[in-house]
Backbone as CSV, one residue per row, in Angstrom:
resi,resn,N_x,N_y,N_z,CA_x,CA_y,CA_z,C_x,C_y,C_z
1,UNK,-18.602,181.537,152.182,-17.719,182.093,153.184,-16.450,182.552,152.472
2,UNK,-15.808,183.676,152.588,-14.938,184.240,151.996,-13.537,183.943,153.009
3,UNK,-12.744,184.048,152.679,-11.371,183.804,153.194,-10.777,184.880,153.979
4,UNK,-11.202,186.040,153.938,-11.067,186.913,154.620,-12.148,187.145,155.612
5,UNK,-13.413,186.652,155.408,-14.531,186.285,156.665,-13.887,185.256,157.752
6,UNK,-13.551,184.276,157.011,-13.386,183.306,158.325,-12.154,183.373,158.747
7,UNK,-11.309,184.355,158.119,-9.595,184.517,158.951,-8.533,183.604,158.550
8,UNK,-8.993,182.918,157.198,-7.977,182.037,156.663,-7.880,182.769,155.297
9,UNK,-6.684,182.344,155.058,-6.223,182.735,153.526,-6.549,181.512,152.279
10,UNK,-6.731,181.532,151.775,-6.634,180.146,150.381,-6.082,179.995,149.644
11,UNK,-5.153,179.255,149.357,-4.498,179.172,148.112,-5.527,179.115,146.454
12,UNK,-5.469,179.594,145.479,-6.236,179.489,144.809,-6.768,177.804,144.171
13,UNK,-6.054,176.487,144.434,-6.222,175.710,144.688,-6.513,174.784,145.069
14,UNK,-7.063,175.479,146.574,-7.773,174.982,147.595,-8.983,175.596,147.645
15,UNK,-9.632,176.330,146.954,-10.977,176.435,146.784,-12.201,176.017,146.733
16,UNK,-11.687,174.461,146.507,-12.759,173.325,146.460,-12.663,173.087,148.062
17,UNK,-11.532,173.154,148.149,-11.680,172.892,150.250,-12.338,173.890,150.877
18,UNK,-12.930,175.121,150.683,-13.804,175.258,151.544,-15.061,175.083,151.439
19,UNK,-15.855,174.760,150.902,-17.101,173.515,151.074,-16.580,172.387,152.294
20,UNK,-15.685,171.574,151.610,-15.050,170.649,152.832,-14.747,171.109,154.135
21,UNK,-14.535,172.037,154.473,-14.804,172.947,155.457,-15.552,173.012,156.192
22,UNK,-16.941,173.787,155.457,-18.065,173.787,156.158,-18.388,172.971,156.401
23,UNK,-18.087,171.872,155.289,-18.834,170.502,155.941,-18.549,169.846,157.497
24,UNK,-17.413,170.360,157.690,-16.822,169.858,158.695,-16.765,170.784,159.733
25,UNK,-16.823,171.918,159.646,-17.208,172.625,160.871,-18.976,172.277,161.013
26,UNK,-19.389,172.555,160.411,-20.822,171.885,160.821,-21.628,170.674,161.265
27,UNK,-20.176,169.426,161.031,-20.428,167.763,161.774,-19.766,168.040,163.095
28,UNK,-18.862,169.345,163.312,-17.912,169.037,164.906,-17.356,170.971,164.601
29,UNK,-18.657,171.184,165.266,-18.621,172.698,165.939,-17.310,172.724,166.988
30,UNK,-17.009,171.866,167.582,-16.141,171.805,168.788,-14.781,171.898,168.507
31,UNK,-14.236,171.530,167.186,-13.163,172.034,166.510,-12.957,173.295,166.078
32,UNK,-11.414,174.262,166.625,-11.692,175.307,165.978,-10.516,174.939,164.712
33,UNK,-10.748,175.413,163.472,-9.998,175.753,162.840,-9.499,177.363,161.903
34,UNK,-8.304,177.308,161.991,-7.773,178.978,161.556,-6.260,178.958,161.207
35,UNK,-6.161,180.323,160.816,-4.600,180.812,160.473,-3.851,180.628,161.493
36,UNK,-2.931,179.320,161.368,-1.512,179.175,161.928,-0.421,179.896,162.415
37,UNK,-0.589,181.223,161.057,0.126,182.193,160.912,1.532,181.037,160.177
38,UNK,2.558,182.214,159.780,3.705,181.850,158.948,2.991,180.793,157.699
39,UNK,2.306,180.580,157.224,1.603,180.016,155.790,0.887,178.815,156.166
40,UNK,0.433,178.713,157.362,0.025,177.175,157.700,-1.383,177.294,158.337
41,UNK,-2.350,176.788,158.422,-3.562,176.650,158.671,-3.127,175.803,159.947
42,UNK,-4.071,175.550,160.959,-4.188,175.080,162.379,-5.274,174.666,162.811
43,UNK,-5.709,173.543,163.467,-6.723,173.252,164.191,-6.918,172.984,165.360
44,UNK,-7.650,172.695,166.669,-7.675,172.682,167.531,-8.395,171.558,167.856
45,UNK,-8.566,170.427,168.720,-9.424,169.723,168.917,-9.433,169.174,170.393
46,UNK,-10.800,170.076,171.102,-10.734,169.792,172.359,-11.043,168.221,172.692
47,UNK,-10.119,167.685,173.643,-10.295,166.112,174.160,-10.473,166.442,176.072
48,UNK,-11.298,165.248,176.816,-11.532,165.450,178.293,-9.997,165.832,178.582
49,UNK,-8.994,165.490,178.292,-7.507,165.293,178.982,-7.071,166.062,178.199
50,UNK,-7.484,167.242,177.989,-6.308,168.109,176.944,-6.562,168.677,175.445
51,UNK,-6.204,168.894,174.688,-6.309,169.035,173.100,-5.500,168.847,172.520
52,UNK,-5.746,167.924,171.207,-5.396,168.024,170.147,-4.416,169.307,169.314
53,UNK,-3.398,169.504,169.120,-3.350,170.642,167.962,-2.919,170.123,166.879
54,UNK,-3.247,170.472,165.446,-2.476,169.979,164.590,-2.538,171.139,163.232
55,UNK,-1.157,171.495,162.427,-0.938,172.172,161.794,-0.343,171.576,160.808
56,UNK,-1.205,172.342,159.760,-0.558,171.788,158.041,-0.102,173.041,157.115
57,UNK,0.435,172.312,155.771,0.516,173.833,155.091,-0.486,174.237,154.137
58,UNK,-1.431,173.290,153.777,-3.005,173.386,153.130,-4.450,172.965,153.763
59,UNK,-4.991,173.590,153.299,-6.050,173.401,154.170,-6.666,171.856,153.756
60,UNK,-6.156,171.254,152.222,-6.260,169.859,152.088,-5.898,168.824,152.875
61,UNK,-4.772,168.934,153.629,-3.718,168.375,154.002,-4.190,168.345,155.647
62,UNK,-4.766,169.798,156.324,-5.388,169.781,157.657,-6.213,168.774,157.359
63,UNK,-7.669,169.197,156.701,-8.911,168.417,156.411,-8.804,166.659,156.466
64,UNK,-7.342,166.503,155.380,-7.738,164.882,155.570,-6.499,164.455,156.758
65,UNK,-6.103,165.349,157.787,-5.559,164.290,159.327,-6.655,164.804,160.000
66,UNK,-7.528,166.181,160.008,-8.669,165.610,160.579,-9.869,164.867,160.366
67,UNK,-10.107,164.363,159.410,-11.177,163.003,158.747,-10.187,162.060,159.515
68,UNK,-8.756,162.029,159.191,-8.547,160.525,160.334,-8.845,160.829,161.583
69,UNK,-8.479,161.977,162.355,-9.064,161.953,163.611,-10.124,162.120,164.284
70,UNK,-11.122,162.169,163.497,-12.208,162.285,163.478,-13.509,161.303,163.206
71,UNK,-12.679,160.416,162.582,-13.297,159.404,161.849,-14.480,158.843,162.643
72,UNK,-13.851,157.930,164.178,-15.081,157.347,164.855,-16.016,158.232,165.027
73,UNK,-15.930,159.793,164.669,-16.973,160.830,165.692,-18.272,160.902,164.103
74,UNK,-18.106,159.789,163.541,-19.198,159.863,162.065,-18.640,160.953,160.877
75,UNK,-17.523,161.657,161.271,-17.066,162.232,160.179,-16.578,161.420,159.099
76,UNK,-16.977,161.320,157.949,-15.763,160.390,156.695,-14.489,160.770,157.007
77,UNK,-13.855,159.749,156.619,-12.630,159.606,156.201,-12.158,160.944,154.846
78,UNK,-10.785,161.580,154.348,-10.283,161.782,152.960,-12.006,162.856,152.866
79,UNK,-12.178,163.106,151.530,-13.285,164.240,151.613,-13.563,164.133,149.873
């Protein structure tokens, strides 16, 4: 998946994070994640009472607060 396919940018650093990515859009389809806009990546996480949002400035940094929030749903923890 290219960075310009899925609407996120990458730092050249974070390259190893998108594998971690897929991995994780593919355990919880129900999360969206994308460009924040202003340099920050964003996720979405629908709950019965509302959603989740949470925004980081790497896509490392999204990935492991969502492994914590995610954790009971069988996702690992960190990546």
């Amino acid at each position: 998946m290219s960075g310009i396919r899925s609407g996120l940018r990458f730092l050249p650093d974070e390259l190893d994070q998108v594998i971690r990515l897929a991995r994780f859009r593919a355990a919880h389809p129900d999360v969206i994640v994308g460009d924040g806009g202003f340099g920050t990546v964003q996720a979405r996480i629908p709950k019965p009472d509302g959603e989740i949002v949470i925004t980081r400035y790497t896509l490392r940094e999204l990935l492991d607060k969502l492994g914590e929030l995610t954790a009971g749903d069988g996702e690992e923890k960190g990546g």
